[in-house]
N, CA, C and O atoms as CSV, one atom per row, in Angstrom:
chain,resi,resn,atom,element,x,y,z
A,1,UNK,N,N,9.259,-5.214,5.175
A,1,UNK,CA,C,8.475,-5.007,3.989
A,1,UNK,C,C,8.081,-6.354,3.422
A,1,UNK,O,O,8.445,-7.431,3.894
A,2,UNK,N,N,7.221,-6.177,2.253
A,2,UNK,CA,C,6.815,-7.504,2.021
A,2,UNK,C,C,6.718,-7.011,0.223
A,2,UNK,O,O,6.387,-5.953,-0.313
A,3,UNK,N,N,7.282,-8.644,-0.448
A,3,UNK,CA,C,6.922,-8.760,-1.689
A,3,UNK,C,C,5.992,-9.458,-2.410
A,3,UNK,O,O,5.707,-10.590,-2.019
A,4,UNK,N,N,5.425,-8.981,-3.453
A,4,UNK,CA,C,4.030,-9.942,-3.919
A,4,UNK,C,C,4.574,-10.855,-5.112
A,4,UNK,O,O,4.899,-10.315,-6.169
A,5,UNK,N,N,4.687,-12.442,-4.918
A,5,UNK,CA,C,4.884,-12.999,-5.954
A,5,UNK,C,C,3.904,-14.460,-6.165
A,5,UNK,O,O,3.846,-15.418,-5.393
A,6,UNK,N,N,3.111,-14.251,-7.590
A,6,UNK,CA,C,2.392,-15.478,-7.861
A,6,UNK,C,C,0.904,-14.937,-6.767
A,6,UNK,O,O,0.052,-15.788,-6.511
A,7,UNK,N,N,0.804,-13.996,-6.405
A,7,UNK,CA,C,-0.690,-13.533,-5.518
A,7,UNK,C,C,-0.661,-13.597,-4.004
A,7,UNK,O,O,-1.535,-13.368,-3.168
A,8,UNK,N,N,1.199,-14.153,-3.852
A,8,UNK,CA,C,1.472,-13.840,-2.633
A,8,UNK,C,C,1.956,-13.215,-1.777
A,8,UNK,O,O,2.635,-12.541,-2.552
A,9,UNK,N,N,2.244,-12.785,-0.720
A,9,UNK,CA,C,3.240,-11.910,0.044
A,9,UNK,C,C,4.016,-11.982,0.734
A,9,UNK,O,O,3.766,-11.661,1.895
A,10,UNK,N,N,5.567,-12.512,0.327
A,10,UNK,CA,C,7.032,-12.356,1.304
A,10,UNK,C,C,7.255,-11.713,2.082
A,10,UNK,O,O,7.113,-10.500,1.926
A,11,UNK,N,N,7.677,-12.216,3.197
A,11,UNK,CA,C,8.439,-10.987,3.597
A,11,UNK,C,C,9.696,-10.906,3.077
A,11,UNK,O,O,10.225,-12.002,2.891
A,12,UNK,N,N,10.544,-9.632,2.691
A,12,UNK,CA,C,11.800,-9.570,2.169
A,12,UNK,C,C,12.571,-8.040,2.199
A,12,UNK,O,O,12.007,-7.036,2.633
A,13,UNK,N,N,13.861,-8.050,1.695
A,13,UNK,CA,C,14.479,-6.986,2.398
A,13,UNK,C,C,14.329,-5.804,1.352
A,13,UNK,O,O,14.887,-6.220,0.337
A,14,UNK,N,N,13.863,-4.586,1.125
A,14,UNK,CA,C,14.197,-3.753,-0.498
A,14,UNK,C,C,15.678,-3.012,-0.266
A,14,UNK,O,O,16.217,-2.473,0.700
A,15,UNK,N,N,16.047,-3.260,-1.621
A,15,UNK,CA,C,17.955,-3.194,-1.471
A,15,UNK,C,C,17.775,-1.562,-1.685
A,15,UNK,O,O,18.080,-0.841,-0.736
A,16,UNK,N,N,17.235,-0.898,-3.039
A,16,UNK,CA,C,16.832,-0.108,-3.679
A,16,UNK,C,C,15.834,0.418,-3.851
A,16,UNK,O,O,14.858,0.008,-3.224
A,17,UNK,N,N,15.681,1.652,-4.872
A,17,UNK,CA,C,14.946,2.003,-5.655
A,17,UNK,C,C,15.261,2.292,-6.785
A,17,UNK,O,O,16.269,2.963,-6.560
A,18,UNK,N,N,15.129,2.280,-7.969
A,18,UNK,CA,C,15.714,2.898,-9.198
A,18,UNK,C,C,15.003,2.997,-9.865
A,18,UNK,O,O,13.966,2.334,-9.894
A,19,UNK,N,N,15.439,4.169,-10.896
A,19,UNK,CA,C,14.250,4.946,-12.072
A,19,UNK,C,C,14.817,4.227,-13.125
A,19,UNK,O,O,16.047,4.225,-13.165
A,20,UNK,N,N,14.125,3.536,-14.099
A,20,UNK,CA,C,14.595,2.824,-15.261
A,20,UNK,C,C,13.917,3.562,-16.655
A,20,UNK,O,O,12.759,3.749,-17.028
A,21,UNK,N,N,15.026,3.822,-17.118
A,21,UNK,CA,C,14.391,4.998,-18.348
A,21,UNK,C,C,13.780,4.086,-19.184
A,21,UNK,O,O,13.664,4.614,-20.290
A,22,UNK,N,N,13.399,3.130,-19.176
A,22,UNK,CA,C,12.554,2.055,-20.638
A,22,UNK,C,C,11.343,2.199,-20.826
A,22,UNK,O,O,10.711,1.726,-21.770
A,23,UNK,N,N,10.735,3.153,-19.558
A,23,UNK,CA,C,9.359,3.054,-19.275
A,23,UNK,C,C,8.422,2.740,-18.431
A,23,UNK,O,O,7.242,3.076,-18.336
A,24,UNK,N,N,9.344,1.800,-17.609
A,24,UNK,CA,C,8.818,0.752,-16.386
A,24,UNK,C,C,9.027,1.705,-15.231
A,24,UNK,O,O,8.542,1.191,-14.223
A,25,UNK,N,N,9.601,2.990,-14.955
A,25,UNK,CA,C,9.217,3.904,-13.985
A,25,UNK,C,C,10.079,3.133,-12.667
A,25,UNK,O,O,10.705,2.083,-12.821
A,26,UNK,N,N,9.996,3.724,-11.625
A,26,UNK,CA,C,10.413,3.282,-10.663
A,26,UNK,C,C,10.245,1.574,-10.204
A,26,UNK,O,O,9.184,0.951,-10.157
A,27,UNK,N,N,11.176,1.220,-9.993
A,27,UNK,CA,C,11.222,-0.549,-9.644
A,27,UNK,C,C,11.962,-0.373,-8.436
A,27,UNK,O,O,12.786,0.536,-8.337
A,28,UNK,N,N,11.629,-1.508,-7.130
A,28,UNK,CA,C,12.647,-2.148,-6.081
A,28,UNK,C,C,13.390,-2.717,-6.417
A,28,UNK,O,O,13.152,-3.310,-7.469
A,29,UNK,N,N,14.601,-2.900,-5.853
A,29,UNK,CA,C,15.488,-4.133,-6.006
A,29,UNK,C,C,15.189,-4.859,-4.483
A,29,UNK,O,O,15.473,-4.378,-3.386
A,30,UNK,N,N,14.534,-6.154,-4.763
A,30,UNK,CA,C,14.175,-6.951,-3.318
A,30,UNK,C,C,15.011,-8.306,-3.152
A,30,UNK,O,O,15.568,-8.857,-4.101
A,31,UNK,N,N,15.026,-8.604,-2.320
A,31,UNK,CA,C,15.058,-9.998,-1.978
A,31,UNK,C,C,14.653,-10.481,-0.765
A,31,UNK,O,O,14.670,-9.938,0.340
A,32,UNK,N,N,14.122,-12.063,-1.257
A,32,UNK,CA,C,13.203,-12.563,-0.418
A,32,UNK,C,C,13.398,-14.243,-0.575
A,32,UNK,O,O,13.931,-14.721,-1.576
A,33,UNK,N,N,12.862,-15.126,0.619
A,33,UNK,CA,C,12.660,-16.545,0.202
A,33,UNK,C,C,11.190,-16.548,0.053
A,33,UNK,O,O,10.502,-15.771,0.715
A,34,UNK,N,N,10.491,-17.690,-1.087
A,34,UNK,CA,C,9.419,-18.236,-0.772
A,34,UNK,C,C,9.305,-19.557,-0.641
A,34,UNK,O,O,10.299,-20.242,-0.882
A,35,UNK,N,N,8.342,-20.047,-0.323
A,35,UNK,CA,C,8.267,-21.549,0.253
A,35,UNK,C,C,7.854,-22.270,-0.716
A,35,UNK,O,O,6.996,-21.535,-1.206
A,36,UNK,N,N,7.874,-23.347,-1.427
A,36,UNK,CA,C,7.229,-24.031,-2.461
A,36,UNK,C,C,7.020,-25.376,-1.624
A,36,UNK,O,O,7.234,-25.540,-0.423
A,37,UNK,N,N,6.483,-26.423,-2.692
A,37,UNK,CA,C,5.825,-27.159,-2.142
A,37,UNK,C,C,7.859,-28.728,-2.414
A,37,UNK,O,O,8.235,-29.741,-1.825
A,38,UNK,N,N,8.326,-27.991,-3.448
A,38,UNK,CA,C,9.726,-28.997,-3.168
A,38,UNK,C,C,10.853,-28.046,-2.522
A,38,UNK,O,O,12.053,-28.031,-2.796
A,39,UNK,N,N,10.157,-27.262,-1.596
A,39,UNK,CA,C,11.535,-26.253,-1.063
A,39,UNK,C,C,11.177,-24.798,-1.155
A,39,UNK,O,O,10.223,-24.171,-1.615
A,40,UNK,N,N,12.579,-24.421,-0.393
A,40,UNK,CA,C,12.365,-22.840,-0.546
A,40,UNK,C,C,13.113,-22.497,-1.503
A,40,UNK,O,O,14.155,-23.112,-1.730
A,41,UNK,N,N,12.660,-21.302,-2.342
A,41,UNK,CA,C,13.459,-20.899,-3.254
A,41,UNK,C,C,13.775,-19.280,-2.600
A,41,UNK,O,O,13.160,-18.669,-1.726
A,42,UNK,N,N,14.744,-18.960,-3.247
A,42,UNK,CA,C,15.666,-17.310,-3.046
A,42,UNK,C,C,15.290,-16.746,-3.792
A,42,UNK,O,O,15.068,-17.423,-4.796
A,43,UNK,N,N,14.965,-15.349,-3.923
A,43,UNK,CA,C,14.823,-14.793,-5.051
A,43,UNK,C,C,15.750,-13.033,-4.971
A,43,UNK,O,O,15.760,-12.398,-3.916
A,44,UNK,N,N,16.402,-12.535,-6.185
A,44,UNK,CA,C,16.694,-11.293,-6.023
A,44,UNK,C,C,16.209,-10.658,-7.774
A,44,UNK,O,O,16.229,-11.141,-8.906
A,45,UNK,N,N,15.814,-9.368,-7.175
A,45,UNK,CA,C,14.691,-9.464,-8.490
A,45,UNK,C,C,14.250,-7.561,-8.550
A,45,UNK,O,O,14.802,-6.867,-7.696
A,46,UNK,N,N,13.581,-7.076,-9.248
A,46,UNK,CA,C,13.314,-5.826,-9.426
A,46,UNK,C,C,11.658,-5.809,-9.634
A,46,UNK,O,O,11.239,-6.411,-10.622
A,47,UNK,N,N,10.939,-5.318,-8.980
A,47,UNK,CA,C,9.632,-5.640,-8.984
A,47,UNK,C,C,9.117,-3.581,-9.319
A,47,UNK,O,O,9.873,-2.612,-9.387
A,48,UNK,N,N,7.219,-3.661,-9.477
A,48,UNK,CA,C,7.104,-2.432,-10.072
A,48,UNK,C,C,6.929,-2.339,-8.575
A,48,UNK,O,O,7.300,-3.064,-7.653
A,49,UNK,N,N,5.912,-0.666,-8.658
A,49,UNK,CA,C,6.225,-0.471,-7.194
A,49,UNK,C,C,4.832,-1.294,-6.548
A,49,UNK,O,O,4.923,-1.894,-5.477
A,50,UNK,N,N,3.725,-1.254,-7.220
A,50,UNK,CA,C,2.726,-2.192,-6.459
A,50,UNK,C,C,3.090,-3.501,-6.120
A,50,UNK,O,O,2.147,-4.033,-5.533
A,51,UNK,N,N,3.836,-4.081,-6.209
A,51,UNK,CA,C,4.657,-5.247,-5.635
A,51,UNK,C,C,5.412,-5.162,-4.871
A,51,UNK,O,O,6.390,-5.901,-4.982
A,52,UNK,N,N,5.329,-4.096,-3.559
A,52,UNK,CA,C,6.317,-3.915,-2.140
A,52,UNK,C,C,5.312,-3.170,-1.347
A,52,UNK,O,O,4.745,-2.156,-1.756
A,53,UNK,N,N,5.081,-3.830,0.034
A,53,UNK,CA,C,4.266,-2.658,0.854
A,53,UNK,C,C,5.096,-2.915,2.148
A,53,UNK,O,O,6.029,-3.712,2.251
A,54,UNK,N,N,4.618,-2.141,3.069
A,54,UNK,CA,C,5.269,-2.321,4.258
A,54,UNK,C,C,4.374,-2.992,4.936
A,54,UNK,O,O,3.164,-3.069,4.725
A,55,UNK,N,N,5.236,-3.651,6.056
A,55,UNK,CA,C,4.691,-4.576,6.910
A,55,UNK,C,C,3.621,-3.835,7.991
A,55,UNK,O,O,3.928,-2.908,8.741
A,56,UNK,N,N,2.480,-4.380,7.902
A,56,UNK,CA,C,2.059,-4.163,9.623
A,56,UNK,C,C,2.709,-4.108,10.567
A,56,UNK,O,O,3.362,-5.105,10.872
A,57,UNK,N,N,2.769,-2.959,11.354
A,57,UNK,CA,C,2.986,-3.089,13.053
A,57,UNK,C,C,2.437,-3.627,13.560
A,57,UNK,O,O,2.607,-3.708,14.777
């Protein structure tokens, strides 16, 4: 699967799914690295659902 962060797309693992009663509706729980320009950073994080698609075959 892949995550969208900053207009881009990770690849990364989704841990979850969970319904969050605040309003925000269903969220992933993902994690992923992205690459920056001083390093890679880690991320573990809860995104909405338009921010996870699956990968191309």
């Amino acid at each position: 699967m892949e995550v969208e962060k900053e207009r881009s797309w990770w690849p990364g693992i989704q841990r979850a799914w969970r319904l969050r009663d605040d309003g925000r509706g269903w969220m992933a729980d993902v994690g992923f690295v992205a690459q920056h320009e001083w390093g890679q950073g880690k991320y573990v994080l809860s995104v909405p659902v338009g921010r996870v698609q699956q990968c191309p075959v």
